[in-house]
PDB file of N, CA, C and O in Angstrom:
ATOM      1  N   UNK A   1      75.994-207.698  55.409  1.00  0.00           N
ATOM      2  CA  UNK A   1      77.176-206.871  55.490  1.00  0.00           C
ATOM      3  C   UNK A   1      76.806-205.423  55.224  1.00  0.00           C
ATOM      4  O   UNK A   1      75.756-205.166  54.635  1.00  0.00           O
ATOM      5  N   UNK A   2      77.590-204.512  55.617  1.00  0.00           N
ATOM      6  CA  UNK A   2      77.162-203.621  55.848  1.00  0.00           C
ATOM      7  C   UNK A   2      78.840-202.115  55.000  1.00  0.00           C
ATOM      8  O   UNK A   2      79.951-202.052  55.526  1.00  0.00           O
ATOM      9  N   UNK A   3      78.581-201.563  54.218  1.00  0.00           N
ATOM     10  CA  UNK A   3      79.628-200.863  53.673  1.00  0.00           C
ATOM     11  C   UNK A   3      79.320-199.529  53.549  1.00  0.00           C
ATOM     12  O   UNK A   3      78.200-199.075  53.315  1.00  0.00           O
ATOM     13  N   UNK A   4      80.442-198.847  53.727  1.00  0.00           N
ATOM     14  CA  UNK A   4      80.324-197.725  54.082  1.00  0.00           C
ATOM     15  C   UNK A   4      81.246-196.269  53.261  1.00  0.00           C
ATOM     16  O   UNK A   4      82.282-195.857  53.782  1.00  0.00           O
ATOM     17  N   UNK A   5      80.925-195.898  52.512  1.00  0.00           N
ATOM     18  CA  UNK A   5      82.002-195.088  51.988  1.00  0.00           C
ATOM     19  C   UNK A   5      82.001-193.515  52.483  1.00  0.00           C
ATOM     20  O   UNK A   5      80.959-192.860  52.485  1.00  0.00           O
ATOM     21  N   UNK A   6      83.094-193.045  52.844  1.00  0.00           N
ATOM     22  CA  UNK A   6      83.507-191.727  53.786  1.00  0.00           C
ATOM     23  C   UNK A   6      84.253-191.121  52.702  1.00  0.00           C
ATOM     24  O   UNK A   6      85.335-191.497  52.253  1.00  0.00           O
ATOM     25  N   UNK A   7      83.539-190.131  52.332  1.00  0.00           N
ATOM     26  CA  UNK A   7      84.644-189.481  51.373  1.00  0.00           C
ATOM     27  C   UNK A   7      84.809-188.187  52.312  1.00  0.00           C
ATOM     28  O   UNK A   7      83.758-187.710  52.741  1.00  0.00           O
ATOM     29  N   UNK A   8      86.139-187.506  52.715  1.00  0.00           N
ATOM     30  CA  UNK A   8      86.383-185.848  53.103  1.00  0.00           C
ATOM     31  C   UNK A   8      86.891-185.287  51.742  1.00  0.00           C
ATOM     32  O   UNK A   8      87.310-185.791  50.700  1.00  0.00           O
ATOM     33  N   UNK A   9      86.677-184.042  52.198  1.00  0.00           N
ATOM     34  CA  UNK A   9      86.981-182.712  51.116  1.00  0.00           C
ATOM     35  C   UNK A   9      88.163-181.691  52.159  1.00  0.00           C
ATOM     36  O   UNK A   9      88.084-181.266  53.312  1.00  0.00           O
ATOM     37  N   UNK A  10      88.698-181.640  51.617  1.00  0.00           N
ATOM     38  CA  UNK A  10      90.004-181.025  52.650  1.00  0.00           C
ATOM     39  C   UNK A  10      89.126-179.326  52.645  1.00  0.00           C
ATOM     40  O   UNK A  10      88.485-178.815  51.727  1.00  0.00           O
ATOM     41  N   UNK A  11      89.381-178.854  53.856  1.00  0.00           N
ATOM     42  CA  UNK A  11      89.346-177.167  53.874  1.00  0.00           C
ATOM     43  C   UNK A  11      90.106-176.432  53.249  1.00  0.00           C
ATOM     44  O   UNK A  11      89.785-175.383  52.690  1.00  0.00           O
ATOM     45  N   UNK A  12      91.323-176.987  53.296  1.00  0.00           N
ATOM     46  CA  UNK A  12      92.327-176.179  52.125  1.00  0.00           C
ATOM     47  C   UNK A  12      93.708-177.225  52.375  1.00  0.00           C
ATOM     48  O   UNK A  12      93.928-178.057  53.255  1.00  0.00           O
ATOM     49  N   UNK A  13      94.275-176.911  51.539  1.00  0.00           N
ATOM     50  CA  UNK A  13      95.977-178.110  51.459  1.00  0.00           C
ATOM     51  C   UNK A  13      96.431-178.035  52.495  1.00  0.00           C
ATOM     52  O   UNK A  13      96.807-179.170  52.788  1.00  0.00           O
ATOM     53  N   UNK A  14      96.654-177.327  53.316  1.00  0.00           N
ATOM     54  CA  UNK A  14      97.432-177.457  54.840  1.00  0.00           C
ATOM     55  C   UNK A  14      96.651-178.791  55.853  1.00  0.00           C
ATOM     56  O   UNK A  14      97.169-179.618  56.603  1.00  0.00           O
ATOM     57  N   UNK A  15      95.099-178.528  55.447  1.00  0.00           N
ATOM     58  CA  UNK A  15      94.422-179.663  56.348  1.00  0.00           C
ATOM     59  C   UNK A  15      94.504-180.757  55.886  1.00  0.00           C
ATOM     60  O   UNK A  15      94.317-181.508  56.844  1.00  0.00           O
ATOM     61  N   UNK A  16      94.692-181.427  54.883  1.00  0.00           N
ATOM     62  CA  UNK A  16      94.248-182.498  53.844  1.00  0.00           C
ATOM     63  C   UNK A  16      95.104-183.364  54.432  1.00  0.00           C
ATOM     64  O   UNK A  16      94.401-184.292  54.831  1.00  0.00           O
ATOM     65  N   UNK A  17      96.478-183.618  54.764  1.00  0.00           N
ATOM     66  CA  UNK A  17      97.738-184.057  55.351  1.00  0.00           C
ATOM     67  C   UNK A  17      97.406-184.872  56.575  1.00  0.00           C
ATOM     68  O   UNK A  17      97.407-186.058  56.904  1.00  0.00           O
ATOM     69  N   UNK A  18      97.064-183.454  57.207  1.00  0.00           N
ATOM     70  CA  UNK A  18      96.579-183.502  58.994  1.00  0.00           C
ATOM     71  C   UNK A  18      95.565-184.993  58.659  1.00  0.00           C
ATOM     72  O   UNK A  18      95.932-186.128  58.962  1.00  0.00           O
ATOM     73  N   UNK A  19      94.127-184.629  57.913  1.00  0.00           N
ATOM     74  CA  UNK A  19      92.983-185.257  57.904  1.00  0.00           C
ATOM     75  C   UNK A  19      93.306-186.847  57.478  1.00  0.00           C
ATOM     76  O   UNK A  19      92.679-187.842  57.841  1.00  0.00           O
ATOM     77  N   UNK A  20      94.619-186.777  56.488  1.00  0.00           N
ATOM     78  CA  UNK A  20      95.444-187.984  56.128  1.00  0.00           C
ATOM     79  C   UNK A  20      95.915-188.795  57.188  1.00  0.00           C
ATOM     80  O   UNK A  20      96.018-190.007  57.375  1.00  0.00           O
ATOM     81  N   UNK A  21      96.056-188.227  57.539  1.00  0.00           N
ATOM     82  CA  UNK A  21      97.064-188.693  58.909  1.00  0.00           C
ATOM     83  C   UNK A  21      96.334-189.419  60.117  1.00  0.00           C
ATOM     84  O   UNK A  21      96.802-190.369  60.744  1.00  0.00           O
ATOM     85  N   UNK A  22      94.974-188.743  60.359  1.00  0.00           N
ATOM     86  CA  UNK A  22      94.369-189.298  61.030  1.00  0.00           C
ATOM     87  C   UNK A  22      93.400-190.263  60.463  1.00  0.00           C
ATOM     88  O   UNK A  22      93.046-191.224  61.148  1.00  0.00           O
ATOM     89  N   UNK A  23      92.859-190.050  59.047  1.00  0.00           N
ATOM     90  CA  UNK A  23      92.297-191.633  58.253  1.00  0.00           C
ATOM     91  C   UNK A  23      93.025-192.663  58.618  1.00  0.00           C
ATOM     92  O   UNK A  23      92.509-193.617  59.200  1.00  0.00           O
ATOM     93  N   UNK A  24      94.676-192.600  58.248  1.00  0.00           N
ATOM     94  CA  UNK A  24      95.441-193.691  58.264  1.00  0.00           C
ATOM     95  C   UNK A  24      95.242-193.881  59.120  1.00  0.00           C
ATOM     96  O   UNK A  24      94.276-194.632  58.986  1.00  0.00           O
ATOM     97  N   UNK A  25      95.494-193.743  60.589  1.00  0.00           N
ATOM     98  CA  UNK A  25      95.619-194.055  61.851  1.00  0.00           C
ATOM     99  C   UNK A  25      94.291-194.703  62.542  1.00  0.00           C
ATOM    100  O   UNK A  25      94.214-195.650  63.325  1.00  0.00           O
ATOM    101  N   UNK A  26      93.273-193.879  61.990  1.00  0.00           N
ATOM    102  CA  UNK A  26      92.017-194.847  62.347  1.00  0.00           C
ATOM    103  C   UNK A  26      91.624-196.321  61.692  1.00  0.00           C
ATOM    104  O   UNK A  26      91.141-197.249  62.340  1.00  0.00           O
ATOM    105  N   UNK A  27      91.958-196.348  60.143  1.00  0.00           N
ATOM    106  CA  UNK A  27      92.058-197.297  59.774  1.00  0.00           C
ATOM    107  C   UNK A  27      93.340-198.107  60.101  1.00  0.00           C
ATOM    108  O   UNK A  27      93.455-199.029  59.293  1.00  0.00           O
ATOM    109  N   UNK A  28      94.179-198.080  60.866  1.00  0.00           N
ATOM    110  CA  UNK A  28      95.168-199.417  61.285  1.00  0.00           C
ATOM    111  C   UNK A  28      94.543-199.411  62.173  1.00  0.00           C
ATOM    112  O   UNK A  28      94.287-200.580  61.886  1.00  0.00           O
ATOM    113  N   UNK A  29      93.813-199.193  63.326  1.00  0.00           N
ATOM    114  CA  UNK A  29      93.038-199.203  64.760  1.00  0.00           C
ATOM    115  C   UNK A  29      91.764-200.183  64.206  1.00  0.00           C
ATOM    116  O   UNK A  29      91.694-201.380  64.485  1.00  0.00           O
ATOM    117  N   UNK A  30      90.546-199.299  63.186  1.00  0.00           N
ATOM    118  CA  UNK A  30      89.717-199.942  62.973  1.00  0.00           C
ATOM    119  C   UNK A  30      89.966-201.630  62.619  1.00  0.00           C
ATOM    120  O   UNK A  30      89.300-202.421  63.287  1.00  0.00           O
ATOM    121  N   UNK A  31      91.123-202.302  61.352  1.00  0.00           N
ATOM    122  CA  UNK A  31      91.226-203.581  60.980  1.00  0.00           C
ATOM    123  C   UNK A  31      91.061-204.350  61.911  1.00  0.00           C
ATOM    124  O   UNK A  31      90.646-205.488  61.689  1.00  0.00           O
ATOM    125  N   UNK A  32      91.411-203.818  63.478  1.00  0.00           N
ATOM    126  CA  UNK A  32      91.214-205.260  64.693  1.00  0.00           C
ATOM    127  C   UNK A  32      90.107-205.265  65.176  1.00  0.00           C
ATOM    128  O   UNK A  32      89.825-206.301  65.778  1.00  0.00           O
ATOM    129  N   UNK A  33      89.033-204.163  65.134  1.00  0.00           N
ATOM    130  CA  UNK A  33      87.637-204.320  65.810  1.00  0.00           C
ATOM    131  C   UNK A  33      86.946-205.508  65.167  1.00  0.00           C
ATOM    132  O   UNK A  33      87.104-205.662  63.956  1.00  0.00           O
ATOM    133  N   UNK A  34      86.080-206.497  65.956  1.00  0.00           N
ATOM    134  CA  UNK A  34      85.531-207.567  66.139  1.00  0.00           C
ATOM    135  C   UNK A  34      84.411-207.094  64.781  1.00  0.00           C
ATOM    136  O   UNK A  34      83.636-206.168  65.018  1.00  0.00           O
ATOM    137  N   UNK A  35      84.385-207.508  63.919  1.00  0.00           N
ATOM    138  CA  UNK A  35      83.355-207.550  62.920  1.00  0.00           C
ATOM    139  C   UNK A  35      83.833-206.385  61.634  1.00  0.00           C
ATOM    140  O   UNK A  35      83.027-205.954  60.809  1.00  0.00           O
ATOM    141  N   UNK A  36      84.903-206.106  61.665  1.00  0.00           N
ATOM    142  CA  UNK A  36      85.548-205.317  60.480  1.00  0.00           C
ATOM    143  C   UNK A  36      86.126-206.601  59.662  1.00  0.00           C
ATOM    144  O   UNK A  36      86.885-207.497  60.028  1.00  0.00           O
ATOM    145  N   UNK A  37      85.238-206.261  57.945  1.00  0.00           N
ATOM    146  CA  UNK A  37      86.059-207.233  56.914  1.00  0.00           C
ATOM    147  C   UNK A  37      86.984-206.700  56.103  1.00  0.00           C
ATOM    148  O   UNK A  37      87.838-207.273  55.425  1.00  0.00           O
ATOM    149  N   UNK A  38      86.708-205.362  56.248  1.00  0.00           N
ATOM    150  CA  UNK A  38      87.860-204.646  55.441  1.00  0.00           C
ATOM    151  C   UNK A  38      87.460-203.205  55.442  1.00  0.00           C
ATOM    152  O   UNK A  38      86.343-202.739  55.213  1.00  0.00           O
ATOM    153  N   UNK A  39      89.021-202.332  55.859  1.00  0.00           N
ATOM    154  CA  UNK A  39      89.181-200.731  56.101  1.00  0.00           C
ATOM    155  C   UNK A  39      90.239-200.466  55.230  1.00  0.00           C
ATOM    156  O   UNK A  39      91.288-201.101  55.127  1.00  0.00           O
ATOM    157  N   UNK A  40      89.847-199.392  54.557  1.00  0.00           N
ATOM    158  CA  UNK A  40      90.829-199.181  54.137  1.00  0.00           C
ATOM    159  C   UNK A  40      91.110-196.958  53.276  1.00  0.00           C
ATOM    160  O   UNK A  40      90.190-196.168  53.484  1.00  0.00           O
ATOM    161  N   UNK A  41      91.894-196.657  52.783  1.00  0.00           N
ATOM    162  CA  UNK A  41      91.957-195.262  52.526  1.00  0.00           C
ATOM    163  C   UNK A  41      92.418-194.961  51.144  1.00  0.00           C
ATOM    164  O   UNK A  41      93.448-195.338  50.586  1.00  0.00           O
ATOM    165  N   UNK A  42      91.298-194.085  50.627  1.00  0.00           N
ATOM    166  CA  UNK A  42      91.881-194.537  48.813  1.00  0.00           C
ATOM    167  C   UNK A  42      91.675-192.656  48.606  1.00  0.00           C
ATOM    168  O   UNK A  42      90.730-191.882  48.764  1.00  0.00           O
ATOM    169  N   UNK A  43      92.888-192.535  48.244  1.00  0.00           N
ATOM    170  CA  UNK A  43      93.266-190.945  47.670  1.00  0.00           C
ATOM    171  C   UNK A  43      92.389-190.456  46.382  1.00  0.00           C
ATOM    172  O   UNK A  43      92.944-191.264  45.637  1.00  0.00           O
ATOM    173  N   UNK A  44      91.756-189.999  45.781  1.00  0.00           N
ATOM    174  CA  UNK A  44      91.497-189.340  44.462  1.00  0.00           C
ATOM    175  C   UNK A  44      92.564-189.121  43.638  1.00  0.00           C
ATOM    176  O   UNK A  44      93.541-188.493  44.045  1.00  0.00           O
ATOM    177  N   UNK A  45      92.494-189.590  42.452  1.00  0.00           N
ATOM    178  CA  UNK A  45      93.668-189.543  41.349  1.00  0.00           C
ATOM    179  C   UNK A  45      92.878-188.334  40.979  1.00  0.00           C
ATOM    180  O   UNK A  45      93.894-187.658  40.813  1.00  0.00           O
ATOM    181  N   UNK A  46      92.021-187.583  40.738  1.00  0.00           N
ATOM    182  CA  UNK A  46      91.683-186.131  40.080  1.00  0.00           C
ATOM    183  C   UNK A  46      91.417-185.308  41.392  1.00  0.00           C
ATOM    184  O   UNK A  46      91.382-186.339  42.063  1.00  0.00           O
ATOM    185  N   UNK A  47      91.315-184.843  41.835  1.00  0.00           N
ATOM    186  CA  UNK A  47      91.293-184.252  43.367  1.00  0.00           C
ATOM    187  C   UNK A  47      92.642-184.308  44.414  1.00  0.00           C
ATOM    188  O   UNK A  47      92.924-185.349  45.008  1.00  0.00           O
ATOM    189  N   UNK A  48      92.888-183.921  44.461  1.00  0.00           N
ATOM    190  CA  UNK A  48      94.122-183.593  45.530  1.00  0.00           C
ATOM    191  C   UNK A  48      93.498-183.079  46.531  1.00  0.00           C
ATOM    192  O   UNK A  48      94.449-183.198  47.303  1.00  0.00           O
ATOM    193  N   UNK A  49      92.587-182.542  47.258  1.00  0.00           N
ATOM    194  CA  UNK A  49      91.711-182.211  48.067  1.00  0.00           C
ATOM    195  C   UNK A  49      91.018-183.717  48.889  1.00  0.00           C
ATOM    196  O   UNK A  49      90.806-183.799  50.099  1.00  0.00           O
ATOM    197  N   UNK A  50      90.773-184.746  47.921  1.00  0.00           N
ATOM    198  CA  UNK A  50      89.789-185.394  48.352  1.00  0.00           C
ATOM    199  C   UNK A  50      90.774-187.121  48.681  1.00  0.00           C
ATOM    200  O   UNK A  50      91.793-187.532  48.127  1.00  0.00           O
ATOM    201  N   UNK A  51      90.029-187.685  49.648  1.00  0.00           N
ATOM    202  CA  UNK A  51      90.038-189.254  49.885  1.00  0.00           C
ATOM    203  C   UNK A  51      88.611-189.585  50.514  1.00  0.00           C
ATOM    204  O   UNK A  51      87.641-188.907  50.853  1.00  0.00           O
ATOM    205  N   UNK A  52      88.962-191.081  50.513  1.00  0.00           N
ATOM    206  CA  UNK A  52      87.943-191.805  51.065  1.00  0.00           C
ATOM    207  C   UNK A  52      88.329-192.985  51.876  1.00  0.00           C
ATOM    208  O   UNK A  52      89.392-193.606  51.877  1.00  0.00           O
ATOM    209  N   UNK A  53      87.101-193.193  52.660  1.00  0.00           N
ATOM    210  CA  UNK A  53      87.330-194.090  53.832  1.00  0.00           C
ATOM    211  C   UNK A  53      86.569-195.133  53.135  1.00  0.00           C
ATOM    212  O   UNK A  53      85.477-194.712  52.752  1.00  0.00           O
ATOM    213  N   UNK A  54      86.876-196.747  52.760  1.00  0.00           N
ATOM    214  CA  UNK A  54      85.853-197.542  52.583  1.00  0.00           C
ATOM    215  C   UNK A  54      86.294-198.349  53.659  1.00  0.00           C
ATOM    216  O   UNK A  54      87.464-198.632  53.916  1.00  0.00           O
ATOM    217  N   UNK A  55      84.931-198.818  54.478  1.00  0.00           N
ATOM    218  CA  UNK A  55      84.752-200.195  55.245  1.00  0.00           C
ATOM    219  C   UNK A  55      83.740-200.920  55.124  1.00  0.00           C
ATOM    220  O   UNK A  55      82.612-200.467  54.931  1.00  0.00           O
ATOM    221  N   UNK A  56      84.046-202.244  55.232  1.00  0.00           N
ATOM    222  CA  UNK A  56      83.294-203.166  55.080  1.00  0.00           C
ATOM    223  C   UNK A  56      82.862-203.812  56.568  1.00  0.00           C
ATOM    224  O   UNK A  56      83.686-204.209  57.393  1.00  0.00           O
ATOM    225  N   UNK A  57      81.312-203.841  56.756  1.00  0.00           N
ATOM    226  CA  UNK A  57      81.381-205.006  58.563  1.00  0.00           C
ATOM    227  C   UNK A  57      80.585-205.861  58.272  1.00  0.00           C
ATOM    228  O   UNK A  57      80.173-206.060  57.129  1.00  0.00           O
ATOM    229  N   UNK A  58      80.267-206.475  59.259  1.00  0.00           N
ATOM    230  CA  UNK A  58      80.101-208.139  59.484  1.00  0.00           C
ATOM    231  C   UNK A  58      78.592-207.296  59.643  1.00  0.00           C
ATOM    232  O   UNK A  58      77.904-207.508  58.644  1.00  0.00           O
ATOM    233  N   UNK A  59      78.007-206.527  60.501  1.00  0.00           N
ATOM    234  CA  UNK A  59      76.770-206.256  61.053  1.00  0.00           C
ATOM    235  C   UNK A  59      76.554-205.130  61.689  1.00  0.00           C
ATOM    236  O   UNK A  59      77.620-204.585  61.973  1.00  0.00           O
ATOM    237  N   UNK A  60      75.995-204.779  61.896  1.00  0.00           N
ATOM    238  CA  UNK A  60      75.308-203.373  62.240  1.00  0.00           C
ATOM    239  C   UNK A  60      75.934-202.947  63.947  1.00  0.00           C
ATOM    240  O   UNK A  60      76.284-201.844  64.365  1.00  0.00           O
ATOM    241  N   UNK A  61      75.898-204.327  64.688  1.00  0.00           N
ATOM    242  CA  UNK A  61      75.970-204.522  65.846  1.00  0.00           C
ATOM    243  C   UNK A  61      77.486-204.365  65.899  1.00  0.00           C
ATOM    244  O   UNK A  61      77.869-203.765  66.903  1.00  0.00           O
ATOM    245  N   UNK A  62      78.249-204.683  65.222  1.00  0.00           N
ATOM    246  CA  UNK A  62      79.818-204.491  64.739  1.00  0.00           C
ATOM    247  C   UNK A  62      80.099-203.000  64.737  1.00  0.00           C
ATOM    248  O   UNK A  62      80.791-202.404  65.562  1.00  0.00           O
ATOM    249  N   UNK A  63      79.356-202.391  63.514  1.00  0.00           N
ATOM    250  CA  UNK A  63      79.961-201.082  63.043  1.00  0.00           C
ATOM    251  C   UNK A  63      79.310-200.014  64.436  1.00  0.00           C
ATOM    252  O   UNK A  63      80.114-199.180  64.852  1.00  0.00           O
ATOM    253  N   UNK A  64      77.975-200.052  65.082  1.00  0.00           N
ATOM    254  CA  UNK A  64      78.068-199.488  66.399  1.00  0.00           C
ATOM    255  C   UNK A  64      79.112-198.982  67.108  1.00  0.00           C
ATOM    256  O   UNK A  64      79.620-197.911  67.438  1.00  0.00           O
ATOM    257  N   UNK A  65      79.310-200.795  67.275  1.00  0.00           N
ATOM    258  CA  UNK A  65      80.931-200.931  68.671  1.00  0.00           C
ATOM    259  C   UNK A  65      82.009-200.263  67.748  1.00  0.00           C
ATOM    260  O   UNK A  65      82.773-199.693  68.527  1.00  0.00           O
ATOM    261  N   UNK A  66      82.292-200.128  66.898  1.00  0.00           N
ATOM    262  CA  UNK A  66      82.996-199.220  66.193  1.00  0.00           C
ATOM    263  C   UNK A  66      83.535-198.077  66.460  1.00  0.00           C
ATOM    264  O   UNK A  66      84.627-197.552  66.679  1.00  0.00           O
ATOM    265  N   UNK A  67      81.804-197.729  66.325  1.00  0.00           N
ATOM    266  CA  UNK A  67      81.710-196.195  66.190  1.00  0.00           C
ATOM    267  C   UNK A  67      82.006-195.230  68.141  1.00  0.00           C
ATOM    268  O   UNK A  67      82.438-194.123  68.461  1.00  0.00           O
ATOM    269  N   UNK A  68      81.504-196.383  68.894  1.00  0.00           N
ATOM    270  CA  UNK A  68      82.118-196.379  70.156  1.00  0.00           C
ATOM    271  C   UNK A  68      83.638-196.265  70.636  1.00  0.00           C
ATOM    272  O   UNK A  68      83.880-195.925  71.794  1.00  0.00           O
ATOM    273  N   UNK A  69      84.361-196.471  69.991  1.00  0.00           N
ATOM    274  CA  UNK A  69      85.431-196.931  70.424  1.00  0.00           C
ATOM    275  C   UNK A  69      86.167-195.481  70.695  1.00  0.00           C
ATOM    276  O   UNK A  69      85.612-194.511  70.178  1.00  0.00           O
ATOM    277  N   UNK A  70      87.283-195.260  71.405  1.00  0.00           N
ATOM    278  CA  UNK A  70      87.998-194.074  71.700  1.00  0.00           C
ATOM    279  C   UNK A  70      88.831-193.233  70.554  1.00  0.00           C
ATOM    280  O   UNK A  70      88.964-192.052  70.233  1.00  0.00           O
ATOM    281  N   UNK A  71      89.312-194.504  70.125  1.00  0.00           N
ATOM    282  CA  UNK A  71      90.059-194.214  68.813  1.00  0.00           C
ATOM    283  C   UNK A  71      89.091-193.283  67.138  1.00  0.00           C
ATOM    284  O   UNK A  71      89.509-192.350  66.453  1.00  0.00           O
ATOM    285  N   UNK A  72      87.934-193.969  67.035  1.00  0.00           N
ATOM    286  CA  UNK A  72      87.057-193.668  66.588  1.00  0.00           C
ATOM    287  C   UNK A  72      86.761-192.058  66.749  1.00  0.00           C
ATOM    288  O   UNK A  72      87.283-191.174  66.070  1.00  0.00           O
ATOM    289  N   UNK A  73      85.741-191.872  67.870  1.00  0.00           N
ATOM    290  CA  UNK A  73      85.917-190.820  68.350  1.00  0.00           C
ATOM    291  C   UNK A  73      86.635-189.304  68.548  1.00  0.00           C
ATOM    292  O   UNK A  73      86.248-188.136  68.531  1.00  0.00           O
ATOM    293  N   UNK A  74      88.001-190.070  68.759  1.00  0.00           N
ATOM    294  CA  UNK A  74      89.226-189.123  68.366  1.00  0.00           C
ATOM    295  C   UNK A  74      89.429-188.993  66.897  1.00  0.00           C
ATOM    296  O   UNK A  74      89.633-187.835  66.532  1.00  0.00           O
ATOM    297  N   UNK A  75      89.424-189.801  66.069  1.00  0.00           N
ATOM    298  CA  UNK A  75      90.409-189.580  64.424  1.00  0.00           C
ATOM    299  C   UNK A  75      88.918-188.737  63.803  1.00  0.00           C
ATOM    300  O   UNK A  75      88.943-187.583  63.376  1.00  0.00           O
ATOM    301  N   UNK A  76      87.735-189.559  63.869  1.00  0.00           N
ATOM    302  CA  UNK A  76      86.735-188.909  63.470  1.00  0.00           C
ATOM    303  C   UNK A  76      86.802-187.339  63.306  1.00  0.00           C
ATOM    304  O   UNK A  76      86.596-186.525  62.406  1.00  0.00           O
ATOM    305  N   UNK A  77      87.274-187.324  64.901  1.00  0.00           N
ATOM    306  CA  UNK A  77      86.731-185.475  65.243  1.00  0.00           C
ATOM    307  C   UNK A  77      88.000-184.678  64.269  1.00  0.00           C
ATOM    308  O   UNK A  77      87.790-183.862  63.372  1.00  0.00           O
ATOM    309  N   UNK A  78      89.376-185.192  64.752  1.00  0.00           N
ATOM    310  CA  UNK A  78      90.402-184.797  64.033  1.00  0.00           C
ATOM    311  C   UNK A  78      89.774-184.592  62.382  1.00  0.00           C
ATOM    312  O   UNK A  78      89.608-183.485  61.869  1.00  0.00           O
ATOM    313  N   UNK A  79      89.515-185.741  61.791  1.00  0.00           N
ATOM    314  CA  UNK A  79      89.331-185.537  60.134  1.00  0.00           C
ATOM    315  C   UNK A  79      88.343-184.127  60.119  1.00  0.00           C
ATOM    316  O   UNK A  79      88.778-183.014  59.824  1.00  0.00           O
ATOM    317  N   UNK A  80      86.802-184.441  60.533  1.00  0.00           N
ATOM    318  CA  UNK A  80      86.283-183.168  60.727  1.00  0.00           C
ATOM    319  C   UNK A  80      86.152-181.916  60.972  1.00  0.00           C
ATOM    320  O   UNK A  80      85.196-181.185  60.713  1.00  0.00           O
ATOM    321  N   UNK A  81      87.405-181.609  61.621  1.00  0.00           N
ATOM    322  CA  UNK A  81      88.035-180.788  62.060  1.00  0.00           C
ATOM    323  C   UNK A  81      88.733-179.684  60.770  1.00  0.00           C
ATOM    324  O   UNK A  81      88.656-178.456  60.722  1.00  0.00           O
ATOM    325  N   UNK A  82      89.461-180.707  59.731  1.00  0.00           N
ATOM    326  CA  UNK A  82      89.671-179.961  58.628  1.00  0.00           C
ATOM    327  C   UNK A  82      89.191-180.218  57.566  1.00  0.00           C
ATOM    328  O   UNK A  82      89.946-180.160  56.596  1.00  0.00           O
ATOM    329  N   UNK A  83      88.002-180.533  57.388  1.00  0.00           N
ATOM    330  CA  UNK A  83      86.628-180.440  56.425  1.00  0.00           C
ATOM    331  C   UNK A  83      85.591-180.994  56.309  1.00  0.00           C
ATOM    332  O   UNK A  83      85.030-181.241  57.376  1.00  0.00           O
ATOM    333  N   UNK A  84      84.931-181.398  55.120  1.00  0.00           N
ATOM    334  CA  UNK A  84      83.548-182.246  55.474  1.00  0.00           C
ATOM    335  C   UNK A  84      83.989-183.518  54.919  1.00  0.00           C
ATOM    336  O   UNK A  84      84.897-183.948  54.206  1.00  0.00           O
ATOM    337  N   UNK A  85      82.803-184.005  55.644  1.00  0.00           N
ATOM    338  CA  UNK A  85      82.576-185.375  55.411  1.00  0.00           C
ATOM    339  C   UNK A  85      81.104-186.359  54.787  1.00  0.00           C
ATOM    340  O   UNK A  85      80.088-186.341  55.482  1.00  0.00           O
ATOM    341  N   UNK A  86      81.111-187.057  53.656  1.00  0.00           N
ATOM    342  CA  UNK A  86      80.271-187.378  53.444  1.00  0.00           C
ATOM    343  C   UNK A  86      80.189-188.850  53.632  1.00  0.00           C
ATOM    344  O   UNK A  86      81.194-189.548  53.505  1.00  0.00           O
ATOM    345  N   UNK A  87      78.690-189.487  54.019  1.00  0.00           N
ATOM    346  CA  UNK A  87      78.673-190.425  54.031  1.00  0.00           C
ATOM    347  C   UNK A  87      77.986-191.372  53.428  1.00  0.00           C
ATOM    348  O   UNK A  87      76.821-191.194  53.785  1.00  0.00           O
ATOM    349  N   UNK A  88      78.053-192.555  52.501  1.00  0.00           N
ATOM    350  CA  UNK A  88      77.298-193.524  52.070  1.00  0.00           C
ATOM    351  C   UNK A  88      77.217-194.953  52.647  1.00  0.00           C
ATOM    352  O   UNK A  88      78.095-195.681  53.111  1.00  0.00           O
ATOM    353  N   UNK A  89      75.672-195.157  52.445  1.00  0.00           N
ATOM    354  CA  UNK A  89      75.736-196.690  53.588  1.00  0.00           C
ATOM    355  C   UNK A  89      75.411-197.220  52.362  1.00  0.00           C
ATOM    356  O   UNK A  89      75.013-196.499  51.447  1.00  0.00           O
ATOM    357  N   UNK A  90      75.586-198.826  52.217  1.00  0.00           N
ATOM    358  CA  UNK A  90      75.120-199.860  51.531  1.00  0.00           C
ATOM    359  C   UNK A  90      74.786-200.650  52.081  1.00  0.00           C
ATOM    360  O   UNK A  90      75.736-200.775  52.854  1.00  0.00           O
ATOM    361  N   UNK A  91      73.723-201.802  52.490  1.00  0.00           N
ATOM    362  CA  UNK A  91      73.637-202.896  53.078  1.00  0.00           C
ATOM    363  C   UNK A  91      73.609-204.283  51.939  1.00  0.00           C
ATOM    364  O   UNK A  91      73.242-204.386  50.768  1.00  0.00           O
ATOM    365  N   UNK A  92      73.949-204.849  52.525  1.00  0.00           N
ATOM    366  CA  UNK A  92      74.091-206.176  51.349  1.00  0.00           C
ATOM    367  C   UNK A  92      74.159-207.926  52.206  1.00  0.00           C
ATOM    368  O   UNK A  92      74.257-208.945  51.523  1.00  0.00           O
TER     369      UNK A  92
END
C-alpha cells in the first residue's frame, strides 16, 4: 500500500477557500478510482492557512491511473494555483 500525505499552505486567506473547494471535490472524484482505500481532507486545528490531503492505494499502478485522470489534473492545478504543496510518500 502506498500513502500519501499532501499538505497546501494557502497564498493568503482569499485562496485557502478556493484551494478548499477544489481538495473537496477531488477527493469525492478520487474515492471511486479503482485501487483508492481511502481519501480524505483534514484542516489544521493551529493553522488556518493549512490542510491536508491523505490517501491511501492499493498500488503504485492504482495511484498512476490516478494521477491520470481529468479530474486529477484539473483540482491539482486549481489547489496549486493558490499555493504550495508538499508531498509525503510512505510505502507499506
Amino acid at each position: 500500500m502506498i500513502r500519501l500525505n499532501c499538505f497546501f499552505q494557502a497564498a493568503d486567506a482569499a485562496k485557502y477557500n478556493d484551494a478548499l473547494r477544489a481538495a473537496v471535490a477531488l477527493t469525492e472524484k478520487s474515492r471511486h478510482h479503482a485501487g483508492c482505500i481511502a481519501y480524505d481532507v483534514f484542516q489544521s486545528a493551529t493553522r488556518s492557512d493549512v490542510f491536508m490531503l491523505c490517501e491511501t492505494w492499493k498500488d503504485d499502478a492504482s495511484l498512476k491511473a490516478h494521477a491520470e485522470t481529468p479530474e486529477f489534473k484539473k483540482y491539482v492545478a486549481e489547489i496549486e494555483a493558490c499555493g504550495q504543496m508538499k508531498l509525503e510518500r510512505f510505502e507499506f
